[in-house]
N, C-alpha and C positions, 0 to 999 in steps of 0.2 A: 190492847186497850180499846178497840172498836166494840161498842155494846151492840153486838148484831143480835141479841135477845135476850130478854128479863127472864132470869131463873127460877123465878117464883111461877111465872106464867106456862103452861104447859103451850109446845110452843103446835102451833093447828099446820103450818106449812115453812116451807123456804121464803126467808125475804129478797126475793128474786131484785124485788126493785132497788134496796137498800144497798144488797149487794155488786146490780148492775150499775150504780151511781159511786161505790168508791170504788171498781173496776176502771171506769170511767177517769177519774178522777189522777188514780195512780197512774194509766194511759197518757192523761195530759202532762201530768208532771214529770214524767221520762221524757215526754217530749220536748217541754222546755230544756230537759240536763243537755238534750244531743247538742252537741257541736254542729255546725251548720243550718243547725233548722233556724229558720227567723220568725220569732214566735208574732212578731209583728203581721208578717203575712197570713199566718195562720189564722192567723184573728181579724184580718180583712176579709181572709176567702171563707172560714168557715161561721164566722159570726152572724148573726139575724137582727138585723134593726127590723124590730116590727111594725112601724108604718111603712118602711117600705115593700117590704113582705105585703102588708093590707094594700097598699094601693098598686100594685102591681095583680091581685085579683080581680076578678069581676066584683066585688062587692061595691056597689054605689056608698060613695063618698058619705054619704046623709045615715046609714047603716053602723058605718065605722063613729060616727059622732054618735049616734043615739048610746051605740056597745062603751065607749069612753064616759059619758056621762052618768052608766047606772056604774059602772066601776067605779066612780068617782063618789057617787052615791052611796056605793058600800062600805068605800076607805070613811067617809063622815060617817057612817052608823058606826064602824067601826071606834071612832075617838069618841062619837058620842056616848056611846056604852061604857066608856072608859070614864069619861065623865059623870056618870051616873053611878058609878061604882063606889062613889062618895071614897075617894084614897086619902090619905095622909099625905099632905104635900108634904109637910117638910120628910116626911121618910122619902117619896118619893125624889125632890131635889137632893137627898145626900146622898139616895144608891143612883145618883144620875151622876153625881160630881165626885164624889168621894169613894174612890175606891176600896173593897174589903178583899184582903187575902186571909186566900184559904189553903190547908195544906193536905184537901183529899186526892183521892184520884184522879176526879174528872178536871178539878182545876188547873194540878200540874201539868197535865197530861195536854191543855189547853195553853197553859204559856210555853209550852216546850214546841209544840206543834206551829203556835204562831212563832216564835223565835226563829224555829227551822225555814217556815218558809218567808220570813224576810230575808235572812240570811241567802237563804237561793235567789231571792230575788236580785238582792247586790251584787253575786256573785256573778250571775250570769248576766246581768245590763254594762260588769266590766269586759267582755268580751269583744 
């Protein structure tokens, strides 16, 4: 049920990225199943806080503020445009609050996937 490519689209190469990200992925989530691994740690030692990451470079302090500010700059064009798109609120507050079930593919295939890994997650935080 992974849509690693549209069949309508001739396909130009391997999605090497797509592919290297649920690799990736499935990786992790073995590694929470083991027995002894303490996914805690893992996630101390292998994790990146990115301010600490920046100020641990040479990059002056004054750098990292200007780079935050135009990214913050683009998350507000970004709502802005959203705003400008003149939407239908009230469509927009009932697909916020009110849920619509569907019985295709990708929707099942979405609560089955979230189900499983709550489930692993209880599973494994009783150990």
């Amino acid at each position: 049920m992974l849509p690693l490519s549209i069949a309508d689209l001739p396909r130009r190469s391997l999605p090497i990225v797509t592919l290297g990200i649920i690799l990736l992925n499935v990786i992790i989530f073995i590694f929470e199943l083991t027995p002894g691994g303490s996914l805690q740690d893992f996630i101390m030692r292998a994790g990146l806080v990115p301010a600490e990451y920046l100020c641990r470079c040479d990059i002056p302090p004054k750098v990292i503020e200007n780079c935050f500010k135009w990214l913050t700059l683009r998350l507000l064009a970004y709502v802005g445009s959203a705003l400008f798109a003149h939407p239908n609120w009230t469509e927009v507050l009932r697909g916020t609050f009110v849920p619509r079930l569907s019985f295709d593919a990708g929707y099942v295939s979405t609560v089955v996937a979230f189900c499983g890994r709550s489930r692993s997650r209880r599973s494994s935080s009783a150990r």
